[in-house]
TIDREN-891226 format. One record per atom (N, C-alpha, C): residue in one letter; x, y, z. Coordinates in steps of 0.05 Angstrom, whole numbers, padded with zeros to 5 digits, always signed. Example, Ala and Ser with C-alpha at 12.3 -4.5 7.8 and 13.67 -1.06 7.14 Angstrom:
<pts>
A+00264-00114+00156 A+00246-00090+00156 A+00264-00066+00156 S+00257-00045+00142 S+00273-00021+00143 S+00258+00001+00157 
</pts>
This chain:
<pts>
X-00024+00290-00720 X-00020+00273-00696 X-00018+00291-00672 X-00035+00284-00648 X-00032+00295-00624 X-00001+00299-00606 X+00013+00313-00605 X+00032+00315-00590 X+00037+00315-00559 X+00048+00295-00551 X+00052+00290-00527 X+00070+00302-00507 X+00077+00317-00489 X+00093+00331-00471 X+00095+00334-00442 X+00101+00332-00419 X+00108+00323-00396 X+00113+00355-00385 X+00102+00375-00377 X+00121+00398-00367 X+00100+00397-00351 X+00120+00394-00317 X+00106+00389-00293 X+00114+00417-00275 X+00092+00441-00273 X+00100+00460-00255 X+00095+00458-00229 X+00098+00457-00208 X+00090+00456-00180 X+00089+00484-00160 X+00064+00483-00165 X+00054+00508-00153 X+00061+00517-00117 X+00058+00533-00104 X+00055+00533-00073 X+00022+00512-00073 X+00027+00492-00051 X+00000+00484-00038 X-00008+00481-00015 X-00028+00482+00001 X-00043+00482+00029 X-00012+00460+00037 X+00000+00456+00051 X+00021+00446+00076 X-00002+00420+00088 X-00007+00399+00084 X-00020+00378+00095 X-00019+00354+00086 X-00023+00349+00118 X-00010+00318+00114 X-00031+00297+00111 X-00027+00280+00096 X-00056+00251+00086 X-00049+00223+00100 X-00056+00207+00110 X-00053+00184+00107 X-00072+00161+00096 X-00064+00160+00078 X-00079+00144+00049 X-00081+00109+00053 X-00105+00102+00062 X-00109+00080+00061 X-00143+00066+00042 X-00127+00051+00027 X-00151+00039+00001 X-00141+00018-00013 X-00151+00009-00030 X-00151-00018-00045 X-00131-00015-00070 X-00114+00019-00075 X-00098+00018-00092 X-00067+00024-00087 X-00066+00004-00071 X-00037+00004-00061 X-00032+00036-00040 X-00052+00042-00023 X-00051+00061-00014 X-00048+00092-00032 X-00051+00093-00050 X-00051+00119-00063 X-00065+00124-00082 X-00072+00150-00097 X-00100+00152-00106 X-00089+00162-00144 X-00101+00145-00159 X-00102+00151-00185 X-00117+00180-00191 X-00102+00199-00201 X-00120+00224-00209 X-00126+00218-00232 X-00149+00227-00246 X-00168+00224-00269 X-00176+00250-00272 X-00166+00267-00291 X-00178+00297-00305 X-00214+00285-00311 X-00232+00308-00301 X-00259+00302-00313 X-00268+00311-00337 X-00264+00293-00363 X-00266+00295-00388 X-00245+00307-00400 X-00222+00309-00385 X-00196+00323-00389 X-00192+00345-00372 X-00191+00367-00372 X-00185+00396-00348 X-00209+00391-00338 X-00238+00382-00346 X-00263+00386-00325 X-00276+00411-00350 X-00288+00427-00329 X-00302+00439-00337 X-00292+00478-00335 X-00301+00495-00355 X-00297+00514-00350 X-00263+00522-00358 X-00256+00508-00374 X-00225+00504-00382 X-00218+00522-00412 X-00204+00524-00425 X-00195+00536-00438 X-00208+00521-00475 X-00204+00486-00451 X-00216+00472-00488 X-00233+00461-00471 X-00255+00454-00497 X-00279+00439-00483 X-00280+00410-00473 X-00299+00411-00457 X-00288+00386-00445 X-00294+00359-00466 X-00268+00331-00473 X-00273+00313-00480 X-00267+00321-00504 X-00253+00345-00515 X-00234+00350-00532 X-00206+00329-00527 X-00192+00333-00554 X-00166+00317-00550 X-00144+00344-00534 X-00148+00363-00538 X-00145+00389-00524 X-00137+00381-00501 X-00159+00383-00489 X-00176+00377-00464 X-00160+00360-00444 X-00159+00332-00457 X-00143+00301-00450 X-00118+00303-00445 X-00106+00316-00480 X-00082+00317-00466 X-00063+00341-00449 X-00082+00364-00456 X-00072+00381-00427 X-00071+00367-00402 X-00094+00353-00391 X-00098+00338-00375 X-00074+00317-00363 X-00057+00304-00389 X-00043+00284-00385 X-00008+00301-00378 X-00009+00324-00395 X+00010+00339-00390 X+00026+00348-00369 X-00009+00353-00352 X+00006+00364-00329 X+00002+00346-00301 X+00010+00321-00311 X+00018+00296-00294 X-00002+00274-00283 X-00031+00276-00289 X-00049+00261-00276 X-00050+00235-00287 X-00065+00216-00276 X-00057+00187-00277 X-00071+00184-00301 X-00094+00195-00312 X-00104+00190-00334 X-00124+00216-00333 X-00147+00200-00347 X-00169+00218-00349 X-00202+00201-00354 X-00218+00213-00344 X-00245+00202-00349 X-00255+00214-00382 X-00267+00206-00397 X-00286+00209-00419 X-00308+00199-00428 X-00328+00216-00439 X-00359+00204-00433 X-00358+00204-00467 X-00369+00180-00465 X-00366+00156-00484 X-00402+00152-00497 X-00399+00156-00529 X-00427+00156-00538 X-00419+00143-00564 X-00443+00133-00584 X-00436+00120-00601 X-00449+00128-00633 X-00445+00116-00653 X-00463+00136-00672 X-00469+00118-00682 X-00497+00111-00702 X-00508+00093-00697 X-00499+00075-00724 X-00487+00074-00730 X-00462+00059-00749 X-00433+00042-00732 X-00432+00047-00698 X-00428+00041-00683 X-00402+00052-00684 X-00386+00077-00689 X-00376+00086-00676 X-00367+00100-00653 X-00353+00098-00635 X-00357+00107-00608 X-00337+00131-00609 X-00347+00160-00599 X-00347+00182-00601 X-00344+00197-00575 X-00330+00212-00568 X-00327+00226-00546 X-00342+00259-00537 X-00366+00252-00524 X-00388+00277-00527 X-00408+00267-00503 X-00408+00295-00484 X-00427+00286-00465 X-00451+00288-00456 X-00463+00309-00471 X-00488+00315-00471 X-00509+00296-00496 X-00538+00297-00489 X-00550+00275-00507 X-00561+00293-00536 X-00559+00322-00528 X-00568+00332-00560 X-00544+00334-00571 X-00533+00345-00589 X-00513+00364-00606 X-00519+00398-00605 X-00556+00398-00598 X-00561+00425-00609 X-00545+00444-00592 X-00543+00438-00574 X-00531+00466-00559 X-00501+00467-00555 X-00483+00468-00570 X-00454+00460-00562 X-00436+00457-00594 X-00451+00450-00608 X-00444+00439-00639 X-00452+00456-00660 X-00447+00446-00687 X-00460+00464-00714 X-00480+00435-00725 X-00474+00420-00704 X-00495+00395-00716 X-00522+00390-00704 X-00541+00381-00711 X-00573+00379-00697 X-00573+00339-00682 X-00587+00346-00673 X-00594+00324-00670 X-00579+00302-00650 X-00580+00279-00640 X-00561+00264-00620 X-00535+00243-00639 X-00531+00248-00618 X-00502+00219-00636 X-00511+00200-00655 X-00521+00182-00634 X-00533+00153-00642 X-00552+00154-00670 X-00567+00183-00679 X-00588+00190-00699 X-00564+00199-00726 X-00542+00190-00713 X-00524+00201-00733 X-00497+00191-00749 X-00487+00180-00769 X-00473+00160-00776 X-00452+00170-00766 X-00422+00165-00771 X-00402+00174-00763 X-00380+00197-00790 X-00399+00189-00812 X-00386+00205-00828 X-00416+00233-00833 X-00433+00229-00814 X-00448+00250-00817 X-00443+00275-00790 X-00418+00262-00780 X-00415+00285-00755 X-00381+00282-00750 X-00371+00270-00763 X-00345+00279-00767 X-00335+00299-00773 X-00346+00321-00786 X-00333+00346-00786 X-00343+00367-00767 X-00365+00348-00750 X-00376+00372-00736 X-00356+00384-00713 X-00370+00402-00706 X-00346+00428-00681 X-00366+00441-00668 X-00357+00449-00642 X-00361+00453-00632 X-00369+00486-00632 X-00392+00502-00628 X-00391+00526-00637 X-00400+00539-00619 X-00399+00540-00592 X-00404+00565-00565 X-00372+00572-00566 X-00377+00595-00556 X-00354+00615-00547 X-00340+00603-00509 X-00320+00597-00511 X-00297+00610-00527 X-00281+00571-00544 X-00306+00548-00550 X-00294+00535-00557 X-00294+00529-00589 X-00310+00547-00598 X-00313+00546-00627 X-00291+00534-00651 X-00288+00515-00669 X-00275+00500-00684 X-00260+00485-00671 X-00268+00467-00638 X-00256+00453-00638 X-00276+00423-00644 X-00256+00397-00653 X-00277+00382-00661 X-00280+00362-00641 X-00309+00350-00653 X-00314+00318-00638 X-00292+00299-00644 X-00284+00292-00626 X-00266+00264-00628 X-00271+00236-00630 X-00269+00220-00644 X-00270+00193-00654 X-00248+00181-00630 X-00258+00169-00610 X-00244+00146-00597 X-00226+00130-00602 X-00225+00122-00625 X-00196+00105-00632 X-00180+00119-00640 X-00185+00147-00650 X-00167+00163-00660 X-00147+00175-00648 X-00165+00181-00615 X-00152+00195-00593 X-00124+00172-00585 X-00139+00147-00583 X-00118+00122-00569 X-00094+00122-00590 X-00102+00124-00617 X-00078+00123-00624 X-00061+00136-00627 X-00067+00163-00627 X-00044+00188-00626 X-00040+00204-00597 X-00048+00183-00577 X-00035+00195-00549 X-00009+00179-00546 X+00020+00196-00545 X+00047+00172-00548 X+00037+00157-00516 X+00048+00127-00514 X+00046+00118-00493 X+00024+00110-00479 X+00004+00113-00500 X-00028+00114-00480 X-00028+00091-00454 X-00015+00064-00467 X-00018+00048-00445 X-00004+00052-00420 X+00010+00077-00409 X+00021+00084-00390 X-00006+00094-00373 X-00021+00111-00385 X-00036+00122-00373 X-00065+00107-00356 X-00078+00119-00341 X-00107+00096-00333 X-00126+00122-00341 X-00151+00103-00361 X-00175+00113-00368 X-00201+00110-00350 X-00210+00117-00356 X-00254+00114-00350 X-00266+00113-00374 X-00279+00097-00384 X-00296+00118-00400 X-00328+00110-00386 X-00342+00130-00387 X-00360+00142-00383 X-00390+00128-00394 X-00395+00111-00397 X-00416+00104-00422 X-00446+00119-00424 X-00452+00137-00437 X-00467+00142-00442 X-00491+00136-00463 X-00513+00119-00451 X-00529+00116-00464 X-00545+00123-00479 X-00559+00139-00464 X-00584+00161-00473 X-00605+00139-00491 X-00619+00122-00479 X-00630+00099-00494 X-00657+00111-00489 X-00672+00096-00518 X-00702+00086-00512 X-00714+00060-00490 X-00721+00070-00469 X-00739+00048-00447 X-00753+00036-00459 X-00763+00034-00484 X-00779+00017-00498 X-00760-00005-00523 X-00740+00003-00529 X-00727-00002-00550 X-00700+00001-00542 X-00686-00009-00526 X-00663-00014-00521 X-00641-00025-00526 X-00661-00055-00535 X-00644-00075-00531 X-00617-00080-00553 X-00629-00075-00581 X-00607-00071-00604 X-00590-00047-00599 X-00590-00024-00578 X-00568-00012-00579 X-00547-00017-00558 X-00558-00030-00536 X-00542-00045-00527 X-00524-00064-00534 X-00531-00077-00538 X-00520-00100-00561 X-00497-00087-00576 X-00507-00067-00592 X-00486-00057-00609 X-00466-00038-00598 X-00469-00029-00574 X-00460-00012-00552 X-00432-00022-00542 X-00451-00047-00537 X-00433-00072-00517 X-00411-00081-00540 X-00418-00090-00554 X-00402-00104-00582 X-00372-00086-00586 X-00379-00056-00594 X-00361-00034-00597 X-00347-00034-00574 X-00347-00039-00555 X-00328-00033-00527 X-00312-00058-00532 X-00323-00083-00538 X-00302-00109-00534 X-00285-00113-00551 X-00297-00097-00582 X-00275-00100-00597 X-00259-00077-00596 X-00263-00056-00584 X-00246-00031-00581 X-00226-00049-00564 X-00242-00060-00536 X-00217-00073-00522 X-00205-00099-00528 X-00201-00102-00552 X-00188-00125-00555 X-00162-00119-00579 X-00179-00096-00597 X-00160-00093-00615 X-00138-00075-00606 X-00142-00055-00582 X-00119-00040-00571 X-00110-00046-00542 X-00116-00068-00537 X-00109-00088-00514 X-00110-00068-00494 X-00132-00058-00483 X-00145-00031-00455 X-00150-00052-00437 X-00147-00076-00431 X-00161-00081-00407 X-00138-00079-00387 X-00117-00075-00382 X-00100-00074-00357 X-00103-00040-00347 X-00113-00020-00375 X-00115+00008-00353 X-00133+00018-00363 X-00159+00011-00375 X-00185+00028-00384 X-00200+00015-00372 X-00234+00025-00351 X-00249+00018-00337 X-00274+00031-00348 X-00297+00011-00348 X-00313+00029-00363 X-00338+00033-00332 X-00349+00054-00339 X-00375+00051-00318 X-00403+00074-00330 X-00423+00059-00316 X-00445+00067-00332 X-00466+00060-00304 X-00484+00073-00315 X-00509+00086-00299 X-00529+00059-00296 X-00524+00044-00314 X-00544+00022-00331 X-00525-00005-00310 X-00545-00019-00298 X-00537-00049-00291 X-00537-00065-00311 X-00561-00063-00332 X-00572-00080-00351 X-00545-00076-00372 X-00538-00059-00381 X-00507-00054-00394 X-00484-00063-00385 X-00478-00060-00356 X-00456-00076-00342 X-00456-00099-00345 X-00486-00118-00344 X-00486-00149-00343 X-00478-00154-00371 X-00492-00137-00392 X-00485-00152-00416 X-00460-00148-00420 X-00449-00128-00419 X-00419-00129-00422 X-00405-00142-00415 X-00408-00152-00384 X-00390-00168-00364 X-00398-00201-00387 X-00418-00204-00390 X-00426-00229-00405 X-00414-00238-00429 X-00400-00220-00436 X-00382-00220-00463 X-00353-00216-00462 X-00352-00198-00437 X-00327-00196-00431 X-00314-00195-00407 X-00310-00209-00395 X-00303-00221-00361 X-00284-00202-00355 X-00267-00205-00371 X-00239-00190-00364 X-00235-00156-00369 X-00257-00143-00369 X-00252-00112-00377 X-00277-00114-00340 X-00254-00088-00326 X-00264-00084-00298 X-00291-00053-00302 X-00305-00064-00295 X-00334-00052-00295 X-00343-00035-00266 X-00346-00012-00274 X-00357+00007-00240 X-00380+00016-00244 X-00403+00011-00226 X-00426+00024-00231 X-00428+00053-00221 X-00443+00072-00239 X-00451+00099-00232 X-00475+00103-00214 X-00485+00100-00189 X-00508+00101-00175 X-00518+00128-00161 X-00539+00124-00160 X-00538+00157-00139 X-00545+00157-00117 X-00543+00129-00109 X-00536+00130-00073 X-00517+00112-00063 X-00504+00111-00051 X-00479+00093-00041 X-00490+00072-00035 X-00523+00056-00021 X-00530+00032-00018 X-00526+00026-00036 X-00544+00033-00062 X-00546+00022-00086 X-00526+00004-00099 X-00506+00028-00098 X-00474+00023-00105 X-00463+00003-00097 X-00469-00008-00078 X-00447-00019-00061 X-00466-00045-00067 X-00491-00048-00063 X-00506-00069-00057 X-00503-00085-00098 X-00511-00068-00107 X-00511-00069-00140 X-00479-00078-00145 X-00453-00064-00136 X-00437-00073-00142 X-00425-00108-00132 X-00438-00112-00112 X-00433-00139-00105 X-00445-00162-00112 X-00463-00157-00112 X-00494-00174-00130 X-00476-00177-00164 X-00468-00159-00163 X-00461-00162-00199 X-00428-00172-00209 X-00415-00176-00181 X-00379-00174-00183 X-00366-00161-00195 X-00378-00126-00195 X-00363-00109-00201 X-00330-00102-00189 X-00323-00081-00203 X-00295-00078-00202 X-00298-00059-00170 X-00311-00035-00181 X-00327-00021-00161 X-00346-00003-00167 X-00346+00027-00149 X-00375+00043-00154 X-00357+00077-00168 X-00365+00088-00177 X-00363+00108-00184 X-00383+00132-00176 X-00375+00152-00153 X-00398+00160-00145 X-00393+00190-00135 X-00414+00214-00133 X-00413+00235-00134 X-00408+00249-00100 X-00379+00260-00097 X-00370+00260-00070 X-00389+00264-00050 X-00415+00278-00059 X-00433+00294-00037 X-00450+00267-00036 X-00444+00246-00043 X-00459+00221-00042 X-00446+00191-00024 X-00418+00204-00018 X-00408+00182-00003 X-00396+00199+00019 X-00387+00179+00045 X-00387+00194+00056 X-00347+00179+00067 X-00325+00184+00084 X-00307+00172+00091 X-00312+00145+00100 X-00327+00152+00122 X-00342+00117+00133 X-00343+00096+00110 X-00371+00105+00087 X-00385+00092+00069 X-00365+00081+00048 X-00333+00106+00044 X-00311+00091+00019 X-00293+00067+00043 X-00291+00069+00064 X-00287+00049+00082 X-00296+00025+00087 X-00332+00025+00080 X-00351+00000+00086 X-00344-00002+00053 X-00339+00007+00028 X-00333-00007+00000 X-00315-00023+00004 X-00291-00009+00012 X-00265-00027+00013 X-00261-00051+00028 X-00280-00058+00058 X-00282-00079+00066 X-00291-00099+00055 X-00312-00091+00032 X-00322-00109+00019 X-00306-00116+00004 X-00286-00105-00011 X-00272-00104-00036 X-00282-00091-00058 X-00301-00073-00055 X-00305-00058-00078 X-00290-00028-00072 X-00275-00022-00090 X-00266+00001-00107 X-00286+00026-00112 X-00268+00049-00101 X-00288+00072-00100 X-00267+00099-00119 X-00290+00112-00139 X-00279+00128-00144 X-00294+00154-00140 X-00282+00173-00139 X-00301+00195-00127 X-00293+00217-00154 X-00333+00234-00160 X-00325+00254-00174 X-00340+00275-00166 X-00345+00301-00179 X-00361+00323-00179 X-00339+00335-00153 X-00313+00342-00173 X-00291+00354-00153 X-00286+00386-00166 X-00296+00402-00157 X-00304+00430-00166 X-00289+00445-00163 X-00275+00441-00135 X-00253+00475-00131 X-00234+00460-00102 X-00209+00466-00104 X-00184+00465-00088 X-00199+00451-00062 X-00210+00461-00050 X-00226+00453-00022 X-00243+00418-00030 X-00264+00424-00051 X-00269+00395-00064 X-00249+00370-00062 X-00221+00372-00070 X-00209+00362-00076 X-00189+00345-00049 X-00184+00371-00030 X-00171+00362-00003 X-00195+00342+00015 X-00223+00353+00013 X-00240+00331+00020 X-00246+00306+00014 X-00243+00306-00017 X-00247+00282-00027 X-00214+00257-00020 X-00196+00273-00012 X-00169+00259-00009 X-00173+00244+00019 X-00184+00264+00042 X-00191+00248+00065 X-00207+00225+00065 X-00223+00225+00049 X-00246+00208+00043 X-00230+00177+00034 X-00207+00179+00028 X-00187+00158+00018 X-00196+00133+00001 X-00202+00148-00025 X-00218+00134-00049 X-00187+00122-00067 X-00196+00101-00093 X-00183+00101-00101 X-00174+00111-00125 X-00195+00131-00140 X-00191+00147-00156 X-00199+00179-00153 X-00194+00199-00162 X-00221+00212-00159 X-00215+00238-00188 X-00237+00245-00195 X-00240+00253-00227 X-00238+00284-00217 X-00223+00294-00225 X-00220+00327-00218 X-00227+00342-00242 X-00250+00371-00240 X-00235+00394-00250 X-00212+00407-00240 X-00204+00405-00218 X-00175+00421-00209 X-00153+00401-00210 X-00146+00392-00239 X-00130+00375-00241 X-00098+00374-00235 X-00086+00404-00238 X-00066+00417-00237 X-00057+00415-00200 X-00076+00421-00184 X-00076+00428-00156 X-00086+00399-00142 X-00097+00378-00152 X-00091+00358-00144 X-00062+00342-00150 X-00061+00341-00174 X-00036+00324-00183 X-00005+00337-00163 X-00014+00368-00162 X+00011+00369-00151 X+00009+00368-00113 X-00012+00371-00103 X-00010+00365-00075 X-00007+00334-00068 X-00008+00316-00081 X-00009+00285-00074 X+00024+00277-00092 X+00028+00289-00109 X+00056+00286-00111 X+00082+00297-00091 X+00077+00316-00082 X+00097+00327-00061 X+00084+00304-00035 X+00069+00294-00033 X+00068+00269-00011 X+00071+00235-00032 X+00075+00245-00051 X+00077+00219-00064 X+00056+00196-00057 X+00036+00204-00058 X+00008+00198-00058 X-00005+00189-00087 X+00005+00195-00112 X-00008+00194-00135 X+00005+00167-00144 X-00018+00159-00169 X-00004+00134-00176 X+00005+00142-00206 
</pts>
């Protein structure tokens, strides 16, 4: 069982002052990217990873979400295995008892393993305290889609039904055609699209009654998370890289935003009591 622990250090930080205005009660949910982000000690989207992440105080965490084609949903973000694993080949080409023991084998993350998604939820104490993302990663055939969708979609509604995630897990994906079917099955789980331009985003999220957009900071701009929120769509901001990333993306006054500098966000928005 994963062990859960709370030790909150608070470092010296930049002296500045925010005034936080958005659609989440004025203050901003931190989200670890895939847990610490990237370049961390465990690899990212390890249980490692997560709950270091949750340790050192952030509101949750994002995780990129893949499925195996026996339809278990698996925590892994790249679309091969070859470069990262001791296993060949992609998720989905692979049952779940044919990559369950697999690990991870670059330096310096070597024997740590892939994680099974329900496994994680159930041995984080308290999970429903915390707020998720997950990430959905497709990696589909444009010709042949449609049954993995389907089966894609299926696995999320019963994940969210049997561990009751819809008051703090949000899923978002790259794919409209995935959002609708999901939304079509399941009204009540809040849906953010991944776009790569803020029209898109914004125009796609309203057309579809999304929750909101999920979008890469060098892609929105303060104005543009301002014209979301008038609308009522919800902005989360990611691709938060280093200390400076992070104080930018705060001005920007989003309502989430996915950090590698999870440590140095969590604690500059807590000394203003900014975090949710």
């Amino acid at each position: 069982m994963y062990i859960s622990f709370l030790p909150i250090l608070f470092m010296g930080c930049k002296s500045e002052k925010f005034e936080i205005e958005n659609l989440n009660g004025n203050k901003i949910d931190v989200l670890g990217h895939a847990g610490m982000g990237v370049s961390d000690m465990y690899p990212s989207n390890s249980a490692e990873s997560i709950l270091n992440c949750l340790n050192l105080g952030a509101t949750g965490s994002e995780m990129d979400v893949q499925m195996t084609s026996d339809g278990v949903l698996v925590l892994f973000h790249d679309e091969s295995l070859n470069q990262k694993t001791d296993v060949q080949g992609t998720i989905y080409s692979h049952t779940w008892d044919e990559i369950k023991d697999a690990r991870y084998d670059e330096m310096p993350y070597s024997n740590f393993k892939i994680v099974r998604l329900s496994e994680l939820i159930e041995n984080i104490e308290h999970f429903e305290d915390y707020i998720f993302t997950f990430d959905i990663k497709l990696y589909y055939d444009p010709l042949n889609y449609e049954a993995q969708f389907e089966q894609f979609s299926d696995a999320i509604v019963n994940l969210f039904n049997e561990y009751n995630l819809h008051s703090h897990v949000y899923i978002e994906s790259q794919s409209t055609l995935f959002l609708s079917l999901l939304q079509s099955k399941a009204s009540n789980i809040d849906l953010y699209y991944y776009p790569q331009t803020f029209q898109d985003g914004l125009a796609s999220a309203l057309s579809l009654n999304l929750k909101g957009i999920s979008i890469s900071t060098f892609s929105i701009t303060k104005e543009e998370v301002q014209q979301a929120h008038d609308a009522g769509v919800f902005v989360t901001i990611w691709n938060i890289k280093t200390k400076e990333d992070n104080i930018e993306a705060i001005h920007k006054n989003p309502d989430m935003i996915q950090t590698d500098k999870v440590k140095y966000l969590v604690d500059i928005l807590s000394k203003q009591q900014l975090i949710n």
